[in-house]
N, C-alpha and C positions, 0 to 999 in steps of 0.2 A: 551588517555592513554590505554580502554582496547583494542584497536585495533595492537596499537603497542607492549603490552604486549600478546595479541592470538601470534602476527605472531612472537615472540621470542620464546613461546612455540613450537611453528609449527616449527620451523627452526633447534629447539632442539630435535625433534622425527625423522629431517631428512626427513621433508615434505615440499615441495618447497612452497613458500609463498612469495609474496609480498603484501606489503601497498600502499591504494594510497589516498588519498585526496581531498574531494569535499567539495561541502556544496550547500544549495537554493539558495543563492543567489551569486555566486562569481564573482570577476571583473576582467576581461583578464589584463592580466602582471603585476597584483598584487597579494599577500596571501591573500588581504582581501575578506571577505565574504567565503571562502574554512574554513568549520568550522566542518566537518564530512568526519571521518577518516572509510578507508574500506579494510578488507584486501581479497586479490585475491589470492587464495587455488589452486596449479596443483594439481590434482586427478589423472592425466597418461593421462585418456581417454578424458575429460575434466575440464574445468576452474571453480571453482565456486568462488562466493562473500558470505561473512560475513559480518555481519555488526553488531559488537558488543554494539554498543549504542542502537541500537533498540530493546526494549522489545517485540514485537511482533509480529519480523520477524522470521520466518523459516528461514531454511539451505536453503541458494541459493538466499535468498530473501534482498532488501536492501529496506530503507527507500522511500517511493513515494515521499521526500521532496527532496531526489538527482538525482532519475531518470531520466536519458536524458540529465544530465549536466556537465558540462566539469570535469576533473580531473585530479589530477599530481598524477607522479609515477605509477602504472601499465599500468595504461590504460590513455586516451587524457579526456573518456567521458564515466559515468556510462549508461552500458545500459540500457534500457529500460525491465523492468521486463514482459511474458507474462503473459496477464487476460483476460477479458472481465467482461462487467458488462450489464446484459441485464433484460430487465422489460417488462411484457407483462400489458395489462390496461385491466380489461372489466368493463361494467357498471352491478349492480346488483340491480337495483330496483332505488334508488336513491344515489348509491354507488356506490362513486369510486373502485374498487380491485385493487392494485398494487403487480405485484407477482413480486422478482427480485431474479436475480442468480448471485453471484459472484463469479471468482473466478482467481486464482494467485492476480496478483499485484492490481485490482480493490478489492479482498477481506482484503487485506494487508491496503488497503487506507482505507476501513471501520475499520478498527480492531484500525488502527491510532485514525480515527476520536472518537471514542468509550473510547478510552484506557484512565485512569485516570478521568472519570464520573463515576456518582453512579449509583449503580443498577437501582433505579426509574427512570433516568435523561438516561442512553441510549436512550430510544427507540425514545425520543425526537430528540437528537441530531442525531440518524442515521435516520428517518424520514428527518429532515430539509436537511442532507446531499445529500440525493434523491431528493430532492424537493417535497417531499411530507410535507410539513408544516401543522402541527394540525393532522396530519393521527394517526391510532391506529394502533400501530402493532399486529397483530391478532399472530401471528405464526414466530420464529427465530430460526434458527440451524447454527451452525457454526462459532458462533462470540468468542467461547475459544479455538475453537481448530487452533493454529496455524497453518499454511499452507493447511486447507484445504479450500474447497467453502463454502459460510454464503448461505441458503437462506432467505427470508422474505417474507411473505403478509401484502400487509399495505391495511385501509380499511379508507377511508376520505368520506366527502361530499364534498369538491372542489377535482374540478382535480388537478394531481400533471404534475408539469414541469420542465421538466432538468437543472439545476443551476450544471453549473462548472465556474470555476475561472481557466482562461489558458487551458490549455492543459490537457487532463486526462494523469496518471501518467502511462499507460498501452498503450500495441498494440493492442487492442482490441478493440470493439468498443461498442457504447451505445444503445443497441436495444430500440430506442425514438417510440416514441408513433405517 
């Protein structure tokens, strides 16, 4: 609803605008699973995406749960937002250090994982999201400000190991250890 209501105002300032339709999971030549609606902005010079459902998307930015999956109306298939998410390791005595830098659609996918936990309960859940499980976050920048890079140093006694589920939601890659 607020995607179809942006692009009614957009239409009424006389800014080109179309909607288009996806969702995580949807099934070829049916509606079902298309459950996330996204409207495509002409700017003149370029195309941008809104994604009014998303609380913690910037301008340009759409949800890492649609990313790279098909779509009706504007486009066939939401593209692919850019990011990277990169982590260096050193050992410091009997300590792990995890330093990591995020940032576009790889920072967006933290801000998700994050978003609706409490203050105490972050650092948990963005540790586990790294794979760093049981790590202390020593140090965080960047997890309120919308569209910019997070970074973090996490500090464990086991080492940490990359856990993703599918495909990361960026074109960037995972500077692994």
């Amino acid at each position: 609803e607020r995607a179809l209501i942006l692009d009614r105002m957009l239409k009424q300032k006389g800014i080109l605008s179309a909607w288009m339709l996806s969702g995580a999971a949807p099934e070829p030549f049916t509606l079902t699973g298309y459950d996330h609606m996204l409207v495509a902005v002409n700017l003149g010079e370029r195309e941008v995406l809104l994604d009014p459902a998303c609380v913690v998307c910037g301008f340009d930015e759409v949800s890492t749960s649609v990313a790279g999956k098909p779509a009706i109306g504007a486009a066939s298939l939401v593209p692919l937002s850019p990011g990277r998410l990169d982590r260096t390791l050193t050992l410091s005595g009997a300590e792990f250090v995890a330093k990591v830098r995020a940032t576009g659609a790889a920072a967006l996918w933290l801000r998700e994982r994050a978003y609706g936990t409490s203050e105490a309960r972050r650092p948990v859940v963005l540790a586990e999201a790294l794979g760093c499980e049981g790590a202390t976050v020593v140090t965080m920048s960047g997890l309120d400000d919308i569209g910019e890079p997070i970074e973090m140093e996490l500090r464990s006694n086991r080492a940490p190991k990359p856990i993703f589920e599918g495909d990361a939601p960026w074109d960037g890659g995972w500077g692994d250890l």
